[in-house]
N, C-alpha and C positions, 0 to 999 in steps of 0.2 A: 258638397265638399268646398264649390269657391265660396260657397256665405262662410263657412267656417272659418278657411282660411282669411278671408275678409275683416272678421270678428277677432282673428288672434291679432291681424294686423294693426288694427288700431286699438288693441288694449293694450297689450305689450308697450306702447312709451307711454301710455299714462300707468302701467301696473311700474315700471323702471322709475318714473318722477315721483309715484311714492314712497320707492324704496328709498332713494338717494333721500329725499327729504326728511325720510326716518332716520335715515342714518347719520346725514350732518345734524340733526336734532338733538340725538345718542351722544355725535362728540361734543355737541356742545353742554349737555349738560355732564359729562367728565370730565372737558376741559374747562371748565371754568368754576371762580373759586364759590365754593356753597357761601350763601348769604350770614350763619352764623356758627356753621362747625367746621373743621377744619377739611379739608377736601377726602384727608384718606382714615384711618382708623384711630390714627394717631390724636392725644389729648392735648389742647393749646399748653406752651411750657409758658407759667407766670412765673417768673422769677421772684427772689425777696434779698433783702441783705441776710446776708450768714451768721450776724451776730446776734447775740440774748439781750433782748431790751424790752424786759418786762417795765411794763404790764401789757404787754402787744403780744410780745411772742418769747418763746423760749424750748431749751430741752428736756425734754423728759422719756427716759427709756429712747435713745439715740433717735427723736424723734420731735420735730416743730411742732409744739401746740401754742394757744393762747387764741387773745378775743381774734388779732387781726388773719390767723391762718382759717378758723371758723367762720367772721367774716366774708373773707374771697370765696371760701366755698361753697356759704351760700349766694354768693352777689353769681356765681358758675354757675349754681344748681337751675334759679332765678332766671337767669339768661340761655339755659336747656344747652350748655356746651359742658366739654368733659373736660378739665383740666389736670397737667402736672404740677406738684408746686415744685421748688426747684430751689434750693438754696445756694447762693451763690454769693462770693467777696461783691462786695459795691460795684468794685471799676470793673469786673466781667461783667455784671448786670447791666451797665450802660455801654459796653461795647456788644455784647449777644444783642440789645435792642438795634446798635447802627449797624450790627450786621443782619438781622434778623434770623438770630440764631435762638433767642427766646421771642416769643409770641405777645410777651408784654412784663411789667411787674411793677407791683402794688407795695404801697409805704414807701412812697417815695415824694420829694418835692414837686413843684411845679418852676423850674428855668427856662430863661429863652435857648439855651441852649438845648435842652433836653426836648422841648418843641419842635426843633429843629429833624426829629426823628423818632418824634413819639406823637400816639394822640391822647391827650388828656379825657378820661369820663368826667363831665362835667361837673357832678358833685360828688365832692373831697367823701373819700374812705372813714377822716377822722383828723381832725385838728391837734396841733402841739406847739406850748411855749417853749423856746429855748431861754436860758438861764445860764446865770454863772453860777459856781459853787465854789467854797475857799476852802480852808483851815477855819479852824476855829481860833477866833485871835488875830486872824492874819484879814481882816477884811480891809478892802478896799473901796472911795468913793467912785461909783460907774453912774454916769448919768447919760455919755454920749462913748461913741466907738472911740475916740482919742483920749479917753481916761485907759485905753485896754495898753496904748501905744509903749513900747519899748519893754513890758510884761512876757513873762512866757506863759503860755495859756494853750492848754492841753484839747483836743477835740479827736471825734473817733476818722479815723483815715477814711476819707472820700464822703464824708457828710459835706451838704449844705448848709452854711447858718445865716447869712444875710447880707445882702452886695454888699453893705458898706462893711463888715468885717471880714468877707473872704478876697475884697482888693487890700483893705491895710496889710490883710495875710500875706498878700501877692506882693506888696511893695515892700514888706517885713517890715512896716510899723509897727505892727504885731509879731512875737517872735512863736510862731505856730508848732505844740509838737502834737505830731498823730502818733495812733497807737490803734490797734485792729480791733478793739472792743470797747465796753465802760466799762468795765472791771479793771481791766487795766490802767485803764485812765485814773480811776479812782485812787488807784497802788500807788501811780506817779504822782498823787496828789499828796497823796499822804506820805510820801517818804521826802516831800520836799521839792521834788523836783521841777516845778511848775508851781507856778501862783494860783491858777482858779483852772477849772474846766467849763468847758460851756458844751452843753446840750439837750435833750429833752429832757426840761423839768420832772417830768411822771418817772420818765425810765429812770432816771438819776436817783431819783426817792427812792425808786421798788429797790433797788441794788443798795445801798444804802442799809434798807431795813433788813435786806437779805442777808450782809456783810454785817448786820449788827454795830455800825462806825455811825448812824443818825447823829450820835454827840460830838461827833471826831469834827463835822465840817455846818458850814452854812450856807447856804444863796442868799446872796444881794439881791436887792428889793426890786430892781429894774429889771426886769428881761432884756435881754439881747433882740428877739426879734420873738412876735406872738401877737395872735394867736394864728400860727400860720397851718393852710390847709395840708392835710396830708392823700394824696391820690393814687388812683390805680391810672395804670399808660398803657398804651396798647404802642406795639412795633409798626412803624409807618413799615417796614422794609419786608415785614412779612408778609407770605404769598397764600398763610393757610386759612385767610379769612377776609370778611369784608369789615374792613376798621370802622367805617362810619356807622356799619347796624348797630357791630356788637358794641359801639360804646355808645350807641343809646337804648342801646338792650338793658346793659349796664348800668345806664344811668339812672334808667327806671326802677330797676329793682332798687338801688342803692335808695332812692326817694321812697319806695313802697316799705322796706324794710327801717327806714327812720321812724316811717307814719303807724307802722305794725309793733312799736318799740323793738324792734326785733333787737335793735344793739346795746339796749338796757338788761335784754335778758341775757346774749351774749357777755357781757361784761358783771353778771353776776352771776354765771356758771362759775366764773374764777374769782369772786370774792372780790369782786369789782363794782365800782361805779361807774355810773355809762361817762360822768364827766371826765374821770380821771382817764378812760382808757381813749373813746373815744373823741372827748371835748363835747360840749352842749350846743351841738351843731346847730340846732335851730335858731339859738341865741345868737349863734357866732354869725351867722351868714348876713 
């Protein structure tokens, strides 16, 4: 009976130091965030802009399709996480990221500002020129941002088009009207009320041929700012993931699905070319 008791005595804190050790092992992989899915069931929320800018994206049967919603899903599929998409006004989309109330969202620029609370996957979604567009009859010479100066000139509310046009904006050397969509923008174009619009070359065309107006207007020969990259960003502020894997989770798939043509085929499920939708990324880089 005393070997027994002897034998419980000295097992008993090493059977206790394994328990303990089991179990702060337990919390710590609960508490801490999983390397590329989100901690609890829930699917990371990507955000997008809420407007139709084909040849990217658009409605159909109260619902987002096109190359670039097909894109993210499979850049998710790729990266083995589950995603929501989530459509949202612009300026919610960059405030849900500085609050970390969205998980990230894609087709968007690259600013230092937006740096400032986002991490960029390092190779671009998809490239876009921005462009002006007139009346037909009404063009003007653009060669530098001080040809645009004391013009009214239409763009979609809370786009980025190029520092040196969005400070003339800021200083109202440019007289800037926004409007929540291109279609509208278009309408203001056409009824006069504004001299040109400036935005993605591509989407301005698809809308155009959509509206059947192609004869009504023209782009001037210059771009404003192009070929500039278009990116998916991940929320520095959210807690449902580790931002450095998954944007080279990301990043990978994004290079593996260029080398797979994967976005020539995407961009001709919709009657597309991979340049118009996506840009000729391998050229452009």
């Amino acid at each position: 009976m005393a070997l027994v008791a002897k034998l419980k005595t000295r097992t008993e804190p090493s059977l206790m130091k394994t328990i303990c050790f089991l179990y702060i092992f337990l919390l710590f992989l609960l508490g801490s965030p999983l390397t590329l899915s989100a901690q609890s069931d829930q699917p990371l929320v990507m955000a997008f802009n809420n407007t139709i800018s084909k040849p990217w994206k658009w409605i159909e049967n109260g619902t987002y399709v096109g190359p670039f919603i097909d894109a993210m899903q499979q850049v998710a599929d790729r990266s083995r996480i589950r995603i929501e998409l989530k459509p949202l006004p612009w300026k919610r989309v960059l405030l849900g990221m500085k609050s970390g109330e969205v998980d990230g969202f894609f087709g968007g620029y690259k600013t230092a500002e937006r740096e400032s609370f986002g991490l960029f996957v390092e190779t671009p979604l998809s490239w876009s020129t921005l462009s002006i567009f007139v009346r037909k009859g009404k063009a003007f010479s653009f060669d530098r941002i001080d040809d645009l100066y004391g013009r009214k000139i239409g763009i979609v509310r809370g786009y980025n088009t190029s520092a040196e046009f969005d400070q003339a904006a800021n200083e109202k050397k440019i007289l800037v009207e926004e409007t929540s969509n291109y279609i509208s923008l278009i309408k203001m174009l056409a009824a006069g009320r504004i001299e040109g619009i400036v935005g993605a070359t591509s989407t301005i065309q698809a809308h155009l041929v959509d509206m059947n107006w192609t004869d009504r207007f023209s782009m001037l020969p210059n771009p404003v700012a192009g070929p500039k990259p278009i990116y998916i960003c991940l929320s520095k502020r959210s807690k449902n993931f580790d931002q450095q894997e998954l944007a080279a989770k990301m990043n990978q798939a994004l290079k593996a699905m260029e080398t797979e043509n994967v976005f020539e085929e995407i961009a001709k499920k919709y009657g597309y070319s991979k340049c118009v939708v996506f840009g000729c990324i391998s050229q452009m880089q």
